[in-house]
N, C-alpha and C positions, 0 to 999 in steps of 0.2 A: 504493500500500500504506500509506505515511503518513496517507493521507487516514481510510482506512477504519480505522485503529487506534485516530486521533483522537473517528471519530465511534461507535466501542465503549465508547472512554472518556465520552462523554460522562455527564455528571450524571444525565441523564431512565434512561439504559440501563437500570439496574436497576430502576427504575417500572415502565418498559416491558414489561420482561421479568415482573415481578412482575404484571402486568396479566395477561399472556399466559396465564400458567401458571393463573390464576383462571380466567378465561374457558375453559380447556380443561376442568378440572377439574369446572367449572358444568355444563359441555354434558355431559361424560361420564357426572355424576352424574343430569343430568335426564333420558338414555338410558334409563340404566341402571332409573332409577325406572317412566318410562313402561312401560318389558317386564316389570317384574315384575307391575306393576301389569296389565296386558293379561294375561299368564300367570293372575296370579290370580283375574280375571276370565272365562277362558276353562276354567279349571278349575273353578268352583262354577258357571258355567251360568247366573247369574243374567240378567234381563233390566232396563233401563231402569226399567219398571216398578215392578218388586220393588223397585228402589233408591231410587224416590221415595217408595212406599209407606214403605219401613221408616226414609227419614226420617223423615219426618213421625209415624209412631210413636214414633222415638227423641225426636224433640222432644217429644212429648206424654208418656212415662213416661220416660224415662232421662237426661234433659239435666239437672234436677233436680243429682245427683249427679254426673256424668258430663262435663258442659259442653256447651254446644252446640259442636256438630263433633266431639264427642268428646274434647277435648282435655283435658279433668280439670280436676278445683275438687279443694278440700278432702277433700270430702268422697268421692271417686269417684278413681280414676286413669286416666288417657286409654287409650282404647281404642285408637287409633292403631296398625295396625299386627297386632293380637288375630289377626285372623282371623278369618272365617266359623266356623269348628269351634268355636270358644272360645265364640261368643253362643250359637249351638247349643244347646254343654253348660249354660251358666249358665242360659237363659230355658229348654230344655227341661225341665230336671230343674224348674226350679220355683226354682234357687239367686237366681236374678236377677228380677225387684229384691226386696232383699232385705226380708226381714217385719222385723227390725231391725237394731241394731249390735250386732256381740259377737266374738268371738273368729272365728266363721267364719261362714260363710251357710250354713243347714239346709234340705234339699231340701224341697220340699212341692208339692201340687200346683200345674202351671203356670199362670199366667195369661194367656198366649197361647197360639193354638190351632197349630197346624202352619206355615199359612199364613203366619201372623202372624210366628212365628218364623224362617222361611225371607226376610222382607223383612226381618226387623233384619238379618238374618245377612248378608243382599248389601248393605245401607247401611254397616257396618260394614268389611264385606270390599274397598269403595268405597274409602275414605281411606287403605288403606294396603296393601300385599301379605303375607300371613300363612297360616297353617296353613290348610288348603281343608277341605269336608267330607269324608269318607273314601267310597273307590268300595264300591260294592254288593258286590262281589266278595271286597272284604277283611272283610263283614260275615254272610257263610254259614255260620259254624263248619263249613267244612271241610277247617280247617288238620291240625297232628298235632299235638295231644291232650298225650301225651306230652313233646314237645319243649316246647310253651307251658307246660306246668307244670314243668317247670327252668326254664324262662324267668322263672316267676311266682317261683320261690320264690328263685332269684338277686336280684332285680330287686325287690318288690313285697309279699313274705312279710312284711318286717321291718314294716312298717306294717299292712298289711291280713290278716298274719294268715296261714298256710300254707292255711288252708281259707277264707279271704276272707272272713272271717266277722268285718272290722275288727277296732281295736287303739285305745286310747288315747294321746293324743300329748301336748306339752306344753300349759300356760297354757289349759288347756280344751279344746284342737283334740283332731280325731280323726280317723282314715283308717275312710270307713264304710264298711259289709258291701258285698259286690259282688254278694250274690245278689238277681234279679229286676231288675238294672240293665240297658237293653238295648245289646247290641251297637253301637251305632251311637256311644252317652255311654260307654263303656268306651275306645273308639277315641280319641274327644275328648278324651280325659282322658290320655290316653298323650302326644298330641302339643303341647297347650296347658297342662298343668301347674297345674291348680286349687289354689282354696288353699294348703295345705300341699304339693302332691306336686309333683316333679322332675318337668320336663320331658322324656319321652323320644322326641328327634326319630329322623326315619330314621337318622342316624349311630350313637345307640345300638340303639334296637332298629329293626330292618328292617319295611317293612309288612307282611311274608310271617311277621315272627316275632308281631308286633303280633298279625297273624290266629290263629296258630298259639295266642297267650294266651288272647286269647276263645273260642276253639273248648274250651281245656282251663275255663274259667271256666263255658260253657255246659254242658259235659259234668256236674260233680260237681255242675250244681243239679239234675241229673236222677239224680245216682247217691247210692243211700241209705246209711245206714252200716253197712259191714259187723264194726263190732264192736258195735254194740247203739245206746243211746240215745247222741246227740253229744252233750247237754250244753253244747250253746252253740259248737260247735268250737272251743272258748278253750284245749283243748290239758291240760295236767295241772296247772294252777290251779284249772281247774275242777274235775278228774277229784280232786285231792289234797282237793280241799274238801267234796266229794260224799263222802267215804270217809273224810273225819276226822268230820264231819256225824254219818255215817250209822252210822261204828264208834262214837260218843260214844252215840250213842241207844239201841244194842244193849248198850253196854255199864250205862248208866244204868237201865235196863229189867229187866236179869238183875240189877241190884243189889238195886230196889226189889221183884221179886218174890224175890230171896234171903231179904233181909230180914223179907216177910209171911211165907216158911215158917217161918221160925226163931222169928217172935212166935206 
């Protein structure tokens, strides 16, 4: 027993053990990476292919800013980690890469075609484990309507507006209009957190309430207004300014023809 209390004491012991706990710590961490990585792999479906492809794209337009590997310069933040759904939203919409520098990137049309975009997204999706594309299932508006617009207006109103018709934000930024966006970049945009807007993962909103938003978002692009002209849906800014406009002219009108009877 003497022996063995001696050789606890020894000087190396807490090296030793300081080693130990690395080394576990190493392997559990490098598990733990590989399975996500495989998971997010096994959820976007990509193949080998797609992923050499959408290198070699990214080296050709996006390393520029971005870094080779993705890992960020100055000018670009590393993608590491993003997600398939994030390249998706940014190259689909047209946001990525961007036409210049400024407060935010403006949608405009894309410059890769579908394809194109589906190989950045699995090279991307490659280097690190991140938000996956969203299932078919959650993109049919045939959630409840209803619920997704409580949802919307908890959640999303204070930005883009109760009729999703955007909203101005600070330093030039702006939450755009949501109509004619499709389902699939609405999704994107909940789960990776663009620009300006909060990320809202499954712990905040669920995929079933996610679906349940687009369903209500797809609904009132189809539902007209049933109190006359919208006006912009900008709400009674618009409406107060239409009627101060409108009552200024009617009343300036009855002045000047007051006036011609009385000459």
């Amino acid at each position: 027993m003497k022996a063995l209390s001696q050789k606890r004491r020894h000087p190396l012991a807490a090296v030793a053990l300081l080693l130990l706990g690395l080394l576990v710590t190493g392997g559990l961490y490098a598990v733990a990476t590989n399975v996500n990585q495989a998971q997010a792999s096994t959820t976007n479906n990509f193949t080998a292919s797609d992923t050499a492809e959408g290198e070699k794209l990214f080296a050709a337009n996006c390393a520029t800013c971005h870094g080779m590997g993705a890992s960020g310069t100055d000018a670009g933040p590393s993608l590491v980690g993003v997600g398939a759904a994030a390249v998706d939203f940014q190259v689909g919409t047209g946001r990525m890469p961007m036409q210049m520098n400024g407060p935010q990137a403006y949608k405009k049309p894309a410059q890769f075609n579908d394809e194109q975009t589906n190989q950045l997204s699995a090279y991307v999706a490659s280097l690190g484990a991140g938000p996956a594309l969203p299932e078919e299932s959650l993109l049919d508006g045939g959630g409840d309507a209803a619920k997704g617009g409580e949802l919307f207006r908890v959640n999303c109103a204070m930005c883009h507006n109760a009729a999703a018709a955007g909203g101005a934000l600070t330093r030039g930024k702006f939450a755009p209009a949501l109509d004619g966006v499709s389902s699939k970049h609405i999704y994107e945009a909940m789960v990776t957190g663009p620009q300006n807007m909060p990320v809202f993962n499954d712990a905040n909103i669920s995929p079933d309430d996610k679906r349940d938003i687009i369903t209500f978002l797809k609904q009132i692009e189809t539902t007209s207004s049933p109190g006359g002209a919208e006006l912009g849906a900008l709400g009674p800014v618009a409406e107060g300014l239409f009627i101060w406009v409108a009552g200024l002219g009617v009343i300036i009108g009855f002045t000047i023809w007051l006036t011609s009877r009385t000459s």
